[in-house]
Backbone as a ProteinNet text record, in pm:
[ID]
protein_1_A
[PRIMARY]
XXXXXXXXXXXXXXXXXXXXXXXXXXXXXXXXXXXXXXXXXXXXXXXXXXXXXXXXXXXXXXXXXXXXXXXXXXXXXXXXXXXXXXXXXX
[TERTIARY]
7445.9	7304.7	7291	7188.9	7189.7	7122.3	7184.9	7178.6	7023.2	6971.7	6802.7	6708.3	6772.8	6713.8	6738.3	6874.9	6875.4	6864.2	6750	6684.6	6606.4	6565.5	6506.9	6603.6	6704	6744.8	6878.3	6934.2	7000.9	7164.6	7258	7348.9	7470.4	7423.3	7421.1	7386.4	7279.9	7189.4	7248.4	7250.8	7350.6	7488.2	7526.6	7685.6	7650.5	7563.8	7561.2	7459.2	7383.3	7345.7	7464.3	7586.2	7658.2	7765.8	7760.8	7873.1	7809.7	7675.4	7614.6	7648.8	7685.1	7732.2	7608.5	7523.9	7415.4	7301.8	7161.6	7041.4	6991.2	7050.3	7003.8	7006.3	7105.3	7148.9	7106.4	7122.5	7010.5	6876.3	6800.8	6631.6	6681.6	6778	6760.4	6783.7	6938.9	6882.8	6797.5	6706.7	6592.5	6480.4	6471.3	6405.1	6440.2	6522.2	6621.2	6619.2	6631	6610	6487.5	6347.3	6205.8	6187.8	6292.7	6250.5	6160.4	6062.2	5993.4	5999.6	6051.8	6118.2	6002.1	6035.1	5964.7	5956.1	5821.7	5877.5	6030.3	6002.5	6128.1	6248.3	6245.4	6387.8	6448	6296.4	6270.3	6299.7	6283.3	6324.3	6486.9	6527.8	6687.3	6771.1	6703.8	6761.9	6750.9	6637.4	6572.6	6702.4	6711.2	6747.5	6635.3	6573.3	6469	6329.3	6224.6	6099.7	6123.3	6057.9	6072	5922.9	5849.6	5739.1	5691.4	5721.7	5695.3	5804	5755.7	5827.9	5907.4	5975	6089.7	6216.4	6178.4	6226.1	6406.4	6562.1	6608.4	6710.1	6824.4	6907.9	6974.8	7040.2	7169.8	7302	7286	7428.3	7431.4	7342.5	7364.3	7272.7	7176.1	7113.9	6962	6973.3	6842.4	6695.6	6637.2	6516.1	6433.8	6470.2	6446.2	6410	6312.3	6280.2	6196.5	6181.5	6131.6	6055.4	5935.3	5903.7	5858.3	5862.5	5839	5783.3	5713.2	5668.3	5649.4	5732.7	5742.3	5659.5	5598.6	5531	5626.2	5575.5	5683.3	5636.3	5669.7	5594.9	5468.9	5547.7	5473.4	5350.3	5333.1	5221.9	5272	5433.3	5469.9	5493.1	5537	5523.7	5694.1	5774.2	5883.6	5850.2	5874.2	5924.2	5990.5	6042.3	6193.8	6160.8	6274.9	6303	6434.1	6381.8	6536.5	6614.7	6714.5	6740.2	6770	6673.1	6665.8	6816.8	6882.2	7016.3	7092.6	7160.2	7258	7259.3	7129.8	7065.4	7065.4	7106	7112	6962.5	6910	6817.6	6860.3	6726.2	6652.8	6552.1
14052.1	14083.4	14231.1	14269.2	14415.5	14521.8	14614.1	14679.8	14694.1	14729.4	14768.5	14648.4	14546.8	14438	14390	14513.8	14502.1	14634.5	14718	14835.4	14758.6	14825.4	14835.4	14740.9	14718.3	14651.8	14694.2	14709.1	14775.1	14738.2	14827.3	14816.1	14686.1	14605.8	14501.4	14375.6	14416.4	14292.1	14274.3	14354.4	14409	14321.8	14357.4	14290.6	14100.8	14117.3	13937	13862.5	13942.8	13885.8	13837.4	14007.2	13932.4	13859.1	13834	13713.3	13568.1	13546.6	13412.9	13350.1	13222.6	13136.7	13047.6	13050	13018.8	13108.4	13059.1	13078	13037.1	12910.1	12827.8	12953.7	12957.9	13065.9	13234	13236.4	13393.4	13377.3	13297.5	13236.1	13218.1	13138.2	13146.6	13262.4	13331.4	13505.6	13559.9	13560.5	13634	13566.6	13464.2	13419.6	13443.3	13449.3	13421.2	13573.7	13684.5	13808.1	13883.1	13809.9	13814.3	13903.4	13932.8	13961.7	13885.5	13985.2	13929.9	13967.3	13911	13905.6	13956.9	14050.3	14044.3	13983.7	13962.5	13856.3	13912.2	14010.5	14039.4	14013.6	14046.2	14004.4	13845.9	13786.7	13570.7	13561.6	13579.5	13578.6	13558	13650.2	13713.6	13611	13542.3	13506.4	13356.2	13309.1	13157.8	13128.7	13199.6	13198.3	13220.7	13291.6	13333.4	13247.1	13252.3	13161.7	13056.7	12983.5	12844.8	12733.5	12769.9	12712.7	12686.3	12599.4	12610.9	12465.3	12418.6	12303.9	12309.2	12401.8	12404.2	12488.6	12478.1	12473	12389.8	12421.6	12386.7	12384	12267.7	12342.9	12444	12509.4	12608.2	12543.1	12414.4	12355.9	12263.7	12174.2	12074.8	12030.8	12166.8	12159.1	12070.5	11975	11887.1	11910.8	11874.5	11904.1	11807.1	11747.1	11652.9	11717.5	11841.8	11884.8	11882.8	11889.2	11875.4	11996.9	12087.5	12174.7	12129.8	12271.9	12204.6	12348.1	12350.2	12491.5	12456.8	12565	12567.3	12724.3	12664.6	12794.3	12837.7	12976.4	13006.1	13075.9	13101.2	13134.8	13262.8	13382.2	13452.9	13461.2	13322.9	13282.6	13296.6	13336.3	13379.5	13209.7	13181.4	13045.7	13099	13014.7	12972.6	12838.6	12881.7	12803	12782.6	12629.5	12559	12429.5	12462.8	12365.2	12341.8	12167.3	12083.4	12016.8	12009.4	11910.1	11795.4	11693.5	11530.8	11490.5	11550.8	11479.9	11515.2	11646.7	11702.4	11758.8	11779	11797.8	11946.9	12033	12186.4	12229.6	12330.5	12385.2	12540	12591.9	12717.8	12779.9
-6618.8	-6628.9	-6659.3	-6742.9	-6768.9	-6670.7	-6623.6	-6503.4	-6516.5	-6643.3	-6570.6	-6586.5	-6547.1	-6447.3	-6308.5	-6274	-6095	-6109	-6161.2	-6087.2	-5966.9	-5883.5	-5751.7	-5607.3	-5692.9	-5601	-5503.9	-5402.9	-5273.1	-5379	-5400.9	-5391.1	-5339.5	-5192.2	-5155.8	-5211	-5271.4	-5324	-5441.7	-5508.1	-5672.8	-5675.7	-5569.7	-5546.7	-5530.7	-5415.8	-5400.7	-5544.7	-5630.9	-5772.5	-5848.2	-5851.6	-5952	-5876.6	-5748.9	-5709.1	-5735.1	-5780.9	-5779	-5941.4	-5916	-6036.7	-6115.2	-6091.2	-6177.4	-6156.7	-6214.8	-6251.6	-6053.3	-6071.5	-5934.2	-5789.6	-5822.3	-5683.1	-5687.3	-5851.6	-5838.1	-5744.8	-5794.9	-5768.8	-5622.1	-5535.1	-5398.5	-5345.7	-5414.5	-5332	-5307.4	-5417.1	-5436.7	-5335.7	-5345.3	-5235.1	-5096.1	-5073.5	-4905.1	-4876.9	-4996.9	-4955.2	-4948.3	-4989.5	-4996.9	-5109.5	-5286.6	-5375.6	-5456.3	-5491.9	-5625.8	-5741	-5819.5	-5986.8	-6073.1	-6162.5	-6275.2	-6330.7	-6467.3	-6590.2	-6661.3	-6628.5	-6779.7	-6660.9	-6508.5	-6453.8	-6445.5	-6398.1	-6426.8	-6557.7	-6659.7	-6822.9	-6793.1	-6750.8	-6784.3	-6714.3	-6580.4	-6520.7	-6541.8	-6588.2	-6620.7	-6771	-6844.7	-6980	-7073.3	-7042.4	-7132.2	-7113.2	-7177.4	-7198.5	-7302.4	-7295.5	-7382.5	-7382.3	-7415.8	-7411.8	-7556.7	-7621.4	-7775.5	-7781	-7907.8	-7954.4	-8024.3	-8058.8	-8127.2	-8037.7	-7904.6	-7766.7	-7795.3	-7791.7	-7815.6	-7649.8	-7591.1	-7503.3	-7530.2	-7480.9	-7546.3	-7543.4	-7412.7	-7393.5	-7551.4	-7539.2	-7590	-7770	-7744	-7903.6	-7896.6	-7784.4	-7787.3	-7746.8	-7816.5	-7798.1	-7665.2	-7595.2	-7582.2	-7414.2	-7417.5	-7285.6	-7206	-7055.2	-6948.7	-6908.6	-6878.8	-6858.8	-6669.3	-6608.4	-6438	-6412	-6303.4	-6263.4	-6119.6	-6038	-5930.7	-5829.9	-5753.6	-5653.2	-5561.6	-5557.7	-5446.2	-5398.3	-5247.6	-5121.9	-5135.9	-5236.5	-5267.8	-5347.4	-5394.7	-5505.8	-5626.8	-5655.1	-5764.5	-5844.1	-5974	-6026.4	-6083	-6093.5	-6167.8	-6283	-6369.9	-6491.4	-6499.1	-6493.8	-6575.8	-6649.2	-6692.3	-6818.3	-6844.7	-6852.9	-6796.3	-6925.7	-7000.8	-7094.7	-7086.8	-7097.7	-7031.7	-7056.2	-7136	-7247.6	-7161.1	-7138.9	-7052.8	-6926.1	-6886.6	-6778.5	-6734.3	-6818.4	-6854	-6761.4	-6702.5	-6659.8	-6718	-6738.8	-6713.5	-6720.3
[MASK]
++++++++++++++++++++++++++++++++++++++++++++++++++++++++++++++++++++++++++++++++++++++++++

């Protein structure tokens, strides 16, 4: 991830971002540590925005997607988007 998207964040926190193996487990740090994400840090970390129909996976090429929006405690909203085909999220 590019360092000036873990500006504001503790040295600690820095370390347990880049020990996490997906998207999935960034979004629970951040939660479990009571951060709130920018768009441009949720972007980086989602795999970018994708709201448009020519919306493609990255795994698998298909168009064939799921959009979901999730609340979170802070009132903040997560966007994802699932590939029905391979089951890819971001």
């Amino acid at each position: 991830m590019r360092k000036e998207l873990l500006q504001g964040l503790s040295e600690e926190q820095i370390k347990k971002v880049e020990s996490c193996e997906s998207s999935e487990e960034i979004l629970a740090l951040a939660k479990s540590e009571g951060i709130e994400l920018s768009d441009d840090q949720l972007e980086a970390v989602t795999g970018g925005y994708c709201g448009n129909s020519t919306c493609r996976c990255s795994s698998c090429g298909s168009k064939n997607i799921k959009h979901k929006v999730k609340q979170l405690p802070n009132n903040a909203e997560v966007h994802i988007w699932t590939c029905q085909d391979c089951g890819t999220s971001w």
